[in-house]
N, CA, C and O atoms as a MOPAC input file, in Angstrom:
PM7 MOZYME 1SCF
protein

 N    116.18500 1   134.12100 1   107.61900 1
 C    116.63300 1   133.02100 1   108.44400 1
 C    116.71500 1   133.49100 1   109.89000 1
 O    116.92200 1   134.69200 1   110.06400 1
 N    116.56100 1   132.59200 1   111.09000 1
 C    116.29100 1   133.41800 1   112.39100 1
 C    117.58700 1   133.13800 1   112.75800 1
 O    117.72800 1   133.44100 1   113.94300 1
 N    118.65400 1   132.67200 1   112.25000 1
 C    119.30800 1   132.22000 1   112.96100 1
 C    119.96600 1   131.28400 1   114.14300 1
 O    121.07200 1   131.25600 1   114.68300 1
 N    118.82000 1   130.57600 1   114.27400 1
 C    118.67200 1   129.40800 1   115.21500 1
 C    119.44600 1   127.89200 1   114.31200 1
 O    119.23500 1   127.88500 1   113.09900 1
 N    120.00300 1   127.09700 1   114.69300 1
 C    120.27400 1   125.92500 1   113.97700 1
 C    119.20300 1   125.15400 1   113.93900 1
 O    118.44600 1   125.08300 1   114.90700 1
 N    118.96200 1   124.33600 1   112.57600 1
 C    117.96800 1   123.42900 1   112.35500 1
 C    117.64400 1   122.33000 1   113.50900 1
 O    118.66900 1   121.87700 1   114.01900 1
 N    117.17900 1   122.13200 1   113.70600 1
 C    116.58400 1   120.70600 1   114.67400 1
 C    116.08900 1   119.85400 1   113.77500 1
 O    115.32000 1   120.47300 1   113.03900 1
 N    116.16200 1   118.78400 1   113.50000 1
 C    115.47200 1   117.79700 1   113.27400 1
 C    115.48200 1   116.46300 1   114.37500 1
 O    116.40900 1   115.77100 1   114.79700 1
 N    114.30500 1   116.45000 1   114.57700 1
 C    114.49300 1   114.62700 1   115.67300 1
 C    113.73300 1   113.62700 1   115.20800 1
 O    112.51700 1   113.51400 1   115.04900 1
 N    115.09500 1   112.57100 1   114.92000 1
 C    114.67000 1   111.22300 1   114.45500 1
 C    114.66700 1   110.36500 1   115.76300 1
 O    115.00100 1   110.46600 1   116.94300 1
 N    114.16300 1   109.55800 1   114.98800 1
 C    113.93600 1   108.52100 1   116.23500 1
 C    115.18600 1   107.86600 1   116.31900 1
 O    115.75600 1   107.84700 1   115.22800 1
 N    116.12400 1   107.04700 1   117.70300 1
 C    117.34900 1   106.52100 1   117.48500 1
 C    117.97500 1   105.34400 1   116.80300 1
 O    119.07800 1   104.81800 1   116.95300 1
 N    117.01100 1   105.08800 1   116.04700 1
 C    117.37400 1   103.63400 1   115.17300 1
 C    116.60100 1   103.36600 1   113.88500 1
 O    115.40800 1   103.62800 1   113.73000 1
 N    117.35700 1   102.85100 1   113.03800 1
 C    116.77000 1   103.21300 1   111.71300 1
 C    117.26900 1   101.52500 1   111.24900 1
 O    118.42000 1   101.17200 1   111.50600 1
 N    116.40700 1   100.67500 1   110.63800 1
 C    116.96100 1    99.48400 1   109.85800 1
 C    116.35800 1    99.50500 1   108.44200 1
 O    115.20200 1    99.50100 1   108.02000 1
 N    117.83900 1    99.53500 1   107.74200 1
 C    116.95200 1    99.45700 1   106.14400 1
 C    117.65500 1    98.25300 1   105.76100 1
 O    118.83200 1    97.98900 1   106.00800 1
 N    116.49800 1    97.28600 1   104.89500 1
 C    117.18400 1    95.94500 1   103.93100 1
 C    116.81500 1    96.30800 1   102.91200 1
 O    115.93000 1    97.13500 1   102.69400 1
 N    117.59600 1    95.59800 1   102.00100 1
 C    117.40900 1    95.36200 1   100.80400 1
 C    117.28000 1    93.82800 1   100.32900 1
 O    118.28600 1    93.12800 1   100.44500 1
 N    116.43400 1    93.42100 1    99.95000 1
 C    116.07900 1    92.15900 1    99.28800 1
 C    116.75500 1    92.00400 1    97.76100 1
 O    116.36000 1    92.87200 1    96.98200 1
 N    117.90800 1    90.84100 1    97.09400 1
 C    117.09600 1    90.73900 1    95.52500 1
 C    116.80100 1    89.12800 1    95.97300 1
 O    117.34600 1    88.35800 1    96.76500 1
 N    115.76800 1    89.04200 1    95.14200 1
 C    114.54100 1    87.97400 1    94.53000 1
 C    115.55300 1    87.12800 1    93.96000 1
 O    116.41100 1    87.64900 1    93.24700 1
 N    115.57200 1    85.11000 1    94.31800 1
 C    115.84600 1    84.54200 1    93.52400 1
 C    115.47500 1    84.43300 1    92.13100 1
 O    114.31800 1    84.76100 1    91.86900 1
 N    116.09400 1    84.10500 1    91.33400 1
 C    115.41500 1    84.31200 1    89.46900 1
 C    114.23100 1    83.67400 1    89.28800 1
 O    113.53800 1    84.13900 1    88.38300 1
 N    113.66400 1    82.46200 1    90.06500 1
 C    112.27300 1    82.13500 1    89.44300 1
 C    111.46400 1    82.33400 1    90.54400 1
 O    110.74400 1    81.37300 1    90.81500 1
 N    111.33400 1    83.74400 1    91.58000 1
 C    110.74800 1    84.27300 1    92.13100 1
 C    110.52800 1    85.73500 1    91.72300 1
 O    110.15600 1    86.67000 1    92.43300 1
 N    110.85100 1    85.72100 1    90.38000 1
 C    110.76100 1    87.13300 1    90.19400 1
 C    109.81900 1    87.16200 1    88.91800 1
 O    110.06100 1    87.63000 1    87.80600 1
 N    108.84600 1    86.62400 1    89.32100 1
 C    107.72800 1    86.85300 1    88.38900 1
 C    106.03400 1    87.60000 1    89.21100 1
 O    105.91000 1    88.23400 1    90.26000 1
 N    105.32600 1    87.31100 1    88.52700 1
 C    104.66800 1    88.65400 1    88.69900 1
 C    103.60700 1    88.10500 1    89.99700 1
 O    103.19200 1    88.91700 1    90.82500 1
 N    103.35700 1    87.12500 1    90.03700 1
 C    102.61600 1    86.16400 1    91.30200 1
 C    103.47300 1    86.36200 1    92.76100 1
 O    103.05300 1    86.85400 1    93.80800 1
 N    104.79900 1    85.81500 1    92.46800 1
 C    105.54800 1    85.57900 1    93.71000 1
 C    105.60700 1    87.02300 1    93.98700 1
 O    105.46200 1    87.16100 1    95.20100 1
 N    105.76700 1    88.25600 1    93.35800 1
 C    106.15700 1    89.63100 1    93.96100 1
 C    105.06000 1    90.30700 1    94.51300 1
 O    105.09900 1    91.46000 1    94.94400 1
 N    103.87700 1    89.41600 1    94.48900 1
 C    102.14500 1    90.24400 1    94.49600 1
 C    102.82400 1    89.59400 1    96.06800 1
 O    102.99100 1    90.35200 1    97.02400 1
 N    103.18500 1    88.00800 1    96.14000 1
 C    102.74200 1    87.58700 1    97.50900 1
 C    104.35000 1    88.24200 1    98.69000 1
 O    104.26700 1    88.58400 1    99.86900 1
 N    105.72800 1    88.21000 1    97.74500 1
 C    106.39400 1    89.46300 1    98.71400 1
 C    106.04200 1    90.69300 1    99.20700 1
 O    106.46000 1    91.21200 1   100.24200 1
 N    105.12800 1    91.20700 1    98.29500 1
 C    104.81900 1    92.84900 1    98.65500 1
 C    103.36100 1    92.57000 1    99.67000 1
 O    103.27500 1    93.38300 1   100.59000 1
 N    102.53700 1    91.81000 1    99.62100 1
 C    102.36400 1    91.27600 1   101.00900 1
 C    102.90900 1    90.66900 1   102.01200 1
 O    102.28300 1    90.85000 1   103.05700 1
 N    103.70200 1    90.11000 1   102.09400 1
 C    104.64800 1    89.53400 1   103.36500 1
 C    105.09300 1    90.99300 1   104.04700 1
 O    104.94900 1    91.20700 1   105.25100 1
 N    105.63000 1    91.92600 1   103.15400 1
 C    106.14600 1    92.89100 1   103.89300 1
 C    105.55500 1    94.01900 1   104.44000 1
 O    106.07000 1    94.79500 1   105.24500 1
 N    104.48300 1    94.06300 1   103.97500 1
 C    103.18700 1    94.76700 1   104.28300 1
 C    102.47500 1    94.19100 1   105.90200 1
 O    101.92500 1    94.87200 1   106.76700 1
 N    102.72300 1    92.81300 1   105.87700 1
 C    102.38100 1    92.18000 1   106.98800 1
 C    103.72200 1    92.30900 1   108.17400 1
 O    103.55900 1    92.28900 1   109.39400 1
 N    104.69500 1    92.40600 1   107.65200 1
 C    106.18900 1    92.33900 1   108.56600 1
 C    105.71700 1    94.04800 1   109.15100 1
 O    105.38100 1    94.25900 1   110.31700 1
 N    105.76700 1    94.84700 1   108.35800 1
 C    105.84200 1    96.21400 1   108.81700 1
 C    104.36900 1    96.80600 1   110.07900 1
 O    104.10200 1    97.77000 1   110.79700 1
 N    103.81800 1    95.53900 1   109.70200 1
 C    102.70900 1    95.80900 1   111.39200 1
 C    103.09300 1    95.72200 1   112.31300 1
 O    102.47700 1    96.35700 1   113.16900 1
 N    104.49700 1    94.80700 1   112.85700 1
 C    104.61500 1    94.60100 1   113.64600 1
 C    104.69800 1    96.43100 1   115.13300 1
 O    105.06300 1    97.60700 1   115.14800 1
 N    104.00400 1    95.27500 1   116.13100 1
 C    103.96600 1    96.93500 1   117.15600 1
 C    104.74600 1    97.42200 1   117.88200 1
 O    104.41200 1    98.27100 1   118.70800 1
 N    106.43200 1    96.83100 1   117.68500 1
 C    108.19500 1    97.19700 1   117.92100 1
 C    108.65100 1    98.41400 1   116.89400 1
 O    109.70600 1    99.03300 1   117.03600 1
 N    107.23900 1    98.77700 1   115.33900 1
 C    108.14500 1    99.24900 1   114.58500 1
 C    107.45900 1   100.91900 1   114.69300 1
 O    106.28800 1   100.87500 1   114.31800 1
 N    107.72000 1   101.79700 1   114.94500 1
 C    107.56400 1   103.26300 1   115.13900 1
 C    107.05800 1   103.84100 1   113.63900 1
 O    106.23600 1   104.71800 1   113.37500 1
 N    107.49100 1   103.39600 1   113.18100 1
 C    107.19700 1   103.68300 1   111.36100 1
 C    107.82800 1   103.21400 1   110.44100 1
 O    108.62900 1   102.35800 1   110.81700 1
 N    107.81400 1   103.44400 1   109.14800 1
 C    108.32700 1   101.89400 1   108.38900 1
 C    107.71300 1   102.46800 1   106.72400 1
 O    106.79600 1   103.28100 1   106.61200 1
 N    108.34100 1   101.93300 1   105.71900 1
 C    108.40700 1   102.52300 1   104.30500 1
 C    109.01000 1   101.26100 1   103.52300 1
 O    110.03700 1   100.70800 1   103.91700 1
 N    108.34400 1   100.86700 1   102.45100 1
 C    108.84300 1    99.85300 1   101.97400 1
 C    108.67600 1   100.23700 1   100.13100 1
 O    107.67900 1   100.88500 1    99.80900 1
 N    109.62400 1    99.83100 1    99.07700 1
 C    109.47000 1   100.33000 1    97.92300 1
 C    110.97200 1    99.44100 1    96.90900 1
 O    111.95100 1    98.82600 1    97.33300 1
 N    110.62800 1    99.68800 1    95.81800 1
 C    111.32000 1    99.01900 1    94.76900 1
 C    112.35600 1   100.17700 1    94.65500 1
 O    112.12600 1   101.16000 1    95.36100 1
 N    113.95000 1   100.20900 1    93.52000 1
 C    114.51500 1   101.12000 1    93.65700 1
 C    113.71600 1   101.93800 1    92.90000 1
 O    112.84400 1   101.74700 1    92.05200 1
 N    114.14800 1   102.75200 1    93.33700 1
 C    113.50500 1   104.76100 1    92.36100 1
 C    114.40300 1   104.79600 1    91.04600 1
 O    115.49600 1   104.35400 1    90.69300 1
 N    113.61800 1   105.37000 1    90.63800 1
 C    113.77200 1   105.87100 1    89.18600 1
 C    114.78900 1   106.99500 1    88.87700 1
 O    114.66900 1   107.89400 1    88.04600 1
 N    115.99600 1   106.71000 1    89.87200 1
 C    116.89300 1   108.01100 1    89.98600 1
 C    118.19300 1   107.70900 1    88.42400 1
 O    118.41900 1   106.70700 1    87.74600 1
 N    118.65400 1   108.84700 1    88.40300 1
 C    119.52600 1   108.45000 1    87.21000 1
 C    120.62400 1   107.59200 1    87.59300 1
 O    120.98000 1   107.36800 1    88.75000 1
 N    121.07000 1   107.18700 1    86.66900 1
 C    122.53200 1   105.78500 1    86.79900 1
 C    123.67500 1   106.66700 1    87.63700 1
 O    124.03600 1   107.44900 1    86.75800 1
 N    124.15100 1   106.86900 1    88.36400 1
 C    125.40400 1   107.32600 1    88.99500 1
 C    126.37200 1   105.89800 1    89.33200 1
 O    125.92100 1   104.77800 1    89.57200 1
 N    128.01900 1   106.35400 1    89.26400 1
 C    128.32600 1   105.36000 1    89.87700 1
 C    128.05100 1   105.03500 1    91.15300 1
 O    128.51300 1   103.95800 1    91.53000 1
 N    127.30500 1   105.79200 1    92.07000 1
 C    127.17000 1   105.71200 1    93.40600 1
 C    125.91300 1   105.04800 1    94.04600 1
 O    125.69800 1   104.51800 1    95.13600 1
 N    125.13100 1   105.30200 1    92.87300 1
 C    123.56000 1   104.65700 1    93.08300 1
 C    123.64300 1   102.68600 1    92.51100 1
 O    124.29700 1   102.23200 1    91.57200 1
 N    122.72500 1   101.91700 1    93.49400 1
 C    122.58300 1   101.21900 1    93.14700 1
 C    121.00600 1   100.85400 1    92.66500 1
 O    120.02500 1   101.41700 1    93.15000 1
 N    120.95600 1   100.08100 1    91.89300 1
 C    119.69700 1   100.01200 1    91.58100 1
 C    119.13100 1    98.37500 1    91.39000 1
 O    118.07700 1    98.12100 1    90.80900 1
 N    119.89500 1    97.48900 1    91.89800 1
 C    120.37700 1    96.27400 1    91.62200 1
 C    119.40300 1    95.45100 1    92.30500 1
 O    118.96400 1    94.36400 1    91.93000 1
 N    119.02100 1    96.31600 1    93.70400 1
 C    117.69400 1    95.39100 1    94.25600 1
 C    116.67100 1    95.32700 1    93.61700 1
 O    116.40700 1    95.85000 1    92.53500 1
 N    115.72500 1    94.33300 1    94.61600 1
 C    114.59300 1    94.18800 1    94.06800 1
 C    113.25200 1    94.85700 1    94.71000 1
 O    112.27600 1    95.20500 1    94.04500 1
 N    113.40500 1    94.99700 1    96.39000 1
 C    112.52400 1    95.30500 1    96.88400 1
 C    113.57200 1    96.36300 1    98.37700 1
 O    114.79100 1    96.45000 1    98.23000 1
 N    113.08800 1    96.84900 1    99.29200 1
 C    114.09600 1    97.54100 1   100.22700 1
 C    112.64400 1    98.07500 1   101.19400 1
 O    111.57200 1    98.51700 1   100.77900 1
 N    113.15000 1    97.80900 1   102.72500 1
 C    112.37600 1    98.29500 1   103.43700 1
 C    113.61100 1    99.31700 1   104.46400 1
 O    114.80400 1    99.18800 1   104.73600 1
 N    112.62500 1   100.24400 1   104.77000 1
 C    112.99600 1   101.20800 1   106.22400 1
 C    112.22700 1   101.67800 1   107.23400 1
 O    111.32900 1   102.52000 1   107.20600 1
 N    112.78700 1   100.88200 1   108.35700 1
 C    112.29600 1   100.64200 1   109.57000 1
 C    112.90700 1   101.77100 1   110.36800 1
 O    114.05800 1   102.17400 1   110.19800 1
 N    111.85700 1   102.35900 1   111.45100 1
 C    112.55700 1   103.37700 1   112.09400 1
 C    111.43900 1   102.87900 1   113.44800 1
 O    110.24400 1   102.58700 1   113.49300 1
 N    112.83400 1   102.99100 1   114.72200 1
 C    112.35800 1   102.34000 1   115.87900 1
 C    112.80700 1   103.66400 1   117.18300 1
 O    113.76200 1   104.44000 1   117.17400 1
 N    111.92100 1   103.53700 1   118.00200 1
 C    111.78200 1   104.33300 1   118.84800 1
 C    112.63900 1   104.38300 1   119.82600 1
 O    112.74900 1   105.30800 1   120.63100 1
 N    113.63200 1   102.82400 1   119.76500 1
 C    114.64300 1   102.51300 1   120.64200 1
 C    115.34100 1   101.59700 1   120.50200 1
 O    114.93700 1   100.48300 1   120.16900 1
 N    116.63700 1   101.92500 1   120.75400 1
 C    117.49900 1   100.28100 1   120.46700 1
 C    116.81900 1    98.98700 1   121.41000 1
 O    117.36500 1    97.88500 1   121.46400 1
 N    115.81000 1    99.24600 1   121.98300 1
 C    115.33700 1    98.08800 1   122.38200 1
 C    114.07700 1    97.23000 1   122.18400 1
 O    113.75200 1    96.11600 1   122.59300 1
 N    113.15900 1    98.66400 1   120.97900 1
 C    112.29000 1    97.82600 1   120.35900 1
 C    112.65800 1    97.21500 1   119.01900 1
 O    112.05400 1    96.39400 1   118.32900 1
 N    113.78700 1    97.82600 1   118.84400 1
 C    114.77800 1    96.75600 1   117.65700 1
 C    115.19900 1    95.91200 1   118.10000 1
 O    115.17500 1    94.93100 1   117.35700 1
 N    115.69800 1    95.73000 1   119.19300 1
 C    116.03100 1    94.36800 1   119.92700 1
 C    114.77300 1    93.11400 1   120.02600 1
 O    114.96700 1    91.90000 1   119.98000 1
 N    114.06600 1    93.49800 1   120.10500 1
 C    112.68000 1    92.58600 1   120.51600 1
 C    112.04900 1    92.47700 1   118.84900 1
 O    111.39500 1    91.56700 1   118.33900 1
 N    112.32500 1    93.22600 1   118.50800 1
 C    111.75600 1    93.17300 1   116.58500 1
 C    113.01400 1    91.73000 1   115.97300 1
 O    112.80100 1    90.86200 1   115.12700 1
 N    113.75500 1    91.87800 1   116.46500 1
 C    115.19000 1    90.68700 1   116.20400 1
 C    114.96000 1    89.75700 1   116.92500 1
 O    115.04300 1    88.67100 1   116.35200 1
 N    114.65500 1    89.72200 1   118.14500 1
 C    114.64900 1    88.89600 1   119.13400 1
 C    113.35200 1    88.42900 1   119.64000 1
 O    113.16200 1    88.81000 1   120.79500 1
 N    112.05400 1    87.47200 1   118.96900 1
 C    111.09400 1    87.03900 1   119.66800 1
 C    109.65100 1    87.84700 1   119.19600 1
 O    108.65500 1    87.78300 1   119.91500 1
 N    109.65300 1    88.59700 1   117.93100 1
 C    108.43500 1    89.20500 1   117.11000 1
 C    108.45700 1    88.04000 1   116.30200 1
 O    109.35700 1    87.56900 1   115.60600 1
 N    107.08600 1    87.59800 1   116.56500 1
 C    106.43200 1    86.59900 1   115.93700 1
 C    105.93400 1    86.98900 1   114.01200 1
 O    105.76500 1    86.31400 1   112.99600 1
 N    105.87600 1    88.23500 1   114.33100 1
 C    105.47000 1    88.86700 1   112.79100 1
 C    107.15900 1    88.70200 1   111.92500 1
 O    107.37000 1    88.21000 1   110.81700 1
 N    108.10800 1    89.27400 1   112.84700 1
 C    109.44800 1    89.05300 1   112.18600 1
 C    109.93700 1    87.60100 1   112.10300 1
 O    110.79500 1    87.29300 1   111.27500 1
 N    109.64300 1    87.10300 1   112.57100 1
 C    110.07400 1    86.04600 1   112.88100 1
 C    109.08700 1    84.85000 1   111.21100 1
 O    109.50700 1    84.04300 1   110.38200 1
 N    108.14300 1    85.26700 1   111.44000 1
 C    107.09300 1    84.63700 1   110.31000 1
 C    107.48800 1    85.07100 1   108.71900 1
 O    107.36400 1    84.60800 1   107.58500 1
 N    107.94500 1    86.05100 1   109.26900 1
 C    108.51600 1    87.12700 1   107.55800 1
 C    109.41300 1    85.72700 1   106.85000 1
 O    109.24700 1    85.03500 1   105.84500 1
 N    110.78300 1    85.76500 1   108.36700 1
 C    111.97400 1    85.51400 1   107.64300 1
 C    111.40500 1    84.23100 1   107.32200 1
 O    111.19100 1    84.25700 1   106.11000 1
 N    110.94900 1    82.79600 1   107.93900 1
 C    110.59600 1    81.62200 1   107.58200 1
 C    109.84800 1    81.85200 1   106.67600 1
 O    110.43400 1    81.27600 1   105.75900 1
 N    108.75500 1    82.38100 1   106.14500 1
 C    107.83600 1    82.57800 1   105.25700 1
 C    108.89900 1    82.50000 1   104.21000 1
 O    108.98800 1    81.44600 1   103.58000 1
 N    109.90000 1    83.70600 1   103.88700 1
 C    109.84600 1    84.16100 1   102.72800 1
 C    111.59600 1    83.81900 1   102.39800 1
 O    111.91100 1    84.10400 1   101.24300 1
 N    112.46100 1    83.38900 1   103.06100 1
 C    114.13400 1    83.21500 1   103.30900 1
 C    114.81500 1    82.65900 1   102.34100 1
 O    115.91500 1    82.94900 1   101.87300 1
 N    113.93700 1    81.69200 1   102.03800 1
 C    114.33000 1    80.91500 1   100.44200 1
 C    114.15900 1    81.33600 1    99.51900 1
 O    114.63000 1    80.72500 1    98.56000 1
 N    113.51100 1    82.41600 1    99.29600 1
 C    112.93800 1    83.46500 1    98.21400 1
 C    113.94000 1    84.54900 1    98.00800 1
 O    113.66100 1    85.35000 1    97.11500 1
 N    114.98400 1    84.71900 1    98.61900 1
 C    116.04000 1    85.76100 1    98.28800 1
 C    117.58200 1    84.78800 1    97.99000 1
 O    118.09900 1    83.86800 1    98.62300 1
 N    117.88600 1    85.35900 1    96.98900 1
 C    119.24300 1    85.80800 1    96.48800 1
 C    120.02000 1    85.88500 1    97.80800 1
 O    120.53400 1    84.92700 1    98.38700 1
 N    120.02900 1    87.24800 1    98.22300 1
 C    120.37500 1    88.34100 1    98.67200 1
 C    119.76400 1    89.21600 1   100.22200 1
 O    118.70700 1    89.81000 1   100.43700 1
 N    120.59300 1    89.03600 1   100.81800 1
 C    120.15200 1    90.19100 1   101.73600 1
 C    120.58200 1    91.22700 1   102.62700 1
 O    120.70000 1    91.05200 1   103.84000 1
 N    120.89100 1    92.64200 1   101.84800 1
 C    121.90100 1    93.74100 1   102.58100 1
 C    121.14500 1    94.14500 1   104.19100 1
 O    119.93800 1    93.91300 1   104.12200 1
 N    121.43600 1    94.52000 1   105.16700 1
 C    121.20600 1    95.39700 1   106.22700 1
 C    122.14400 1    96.32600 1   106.48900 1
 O    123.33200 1    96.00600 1   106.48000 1
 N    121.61500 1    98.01100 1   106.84300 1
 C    122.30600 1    98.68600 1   107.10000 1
 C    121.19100 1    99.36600 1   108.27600 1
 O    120.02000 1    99.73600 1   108.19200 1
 N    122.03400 1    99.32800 1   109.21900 1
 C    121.62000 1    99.70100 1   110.41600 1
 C    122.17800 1   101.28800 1   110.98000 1
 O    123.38700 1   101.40400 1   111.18100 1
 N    121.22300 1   102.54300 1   111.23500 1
 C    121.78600 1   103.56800 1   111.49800 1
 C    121.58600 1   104.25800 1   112.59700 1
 O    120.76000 1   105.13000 1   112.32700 1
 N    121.96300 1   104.33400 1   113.86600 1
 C    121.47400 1   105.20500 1   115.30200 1
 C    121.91000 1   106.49800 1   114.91200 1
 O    121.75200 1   107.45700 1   115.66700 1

């Protein structure tokens, strides 16, 4: 070990959701056309990089949830291309009307 402390640099803003699916959207058509919607949301050119996936296959803990259906993570280069990704992205903006009635549910956890 050199003795130096680790560095890691993230970028300053991180948005993760979690989606669950109303019950008669959770068949195998409507999730082909969510997992495109979000495929199309995550182009937008506010988002620095971006990861989208169902829960993992981790074991049951009381701490883990596994309850969603779908979960994206957005990582932005600045609290102000998250601002403009919220505020006036036509791709975000198309997501939520597109698809709004199609959720249950919708967590955000936001991390700088």
């Amino acid at each position: 070990m050199s003795g130096r402390p680790f560095a890691f640099m993230c970028p300053p803003m991180e948005h993760h959701v979690y989606f669950w699916l109303n019950e008669g959207r959770q068949n195998e058509s409507d999730r082909a056309a969510f997992e495109k919607g979000i495929e199309a949301l995550l182009r937008s050119p506010n988002i620095a990089s971006s990861h989208w996936g169902k829960p993992a296959a981790t074991a049951e803990r009381p701490v883990t949830d596994h309850s969603f259906h779908y979960a994206i993570s957005v990582k932005f280069d600045s609290m102000e291309s998250h601002d403009l990704y919220q505020e006036g992205d036509l791709i975000h903006d198309e997501f939520i009307s597109g698809f709004k009635d199609w959720w249950a549910k919708v967590l955000v956890m936001d991390v700088g």
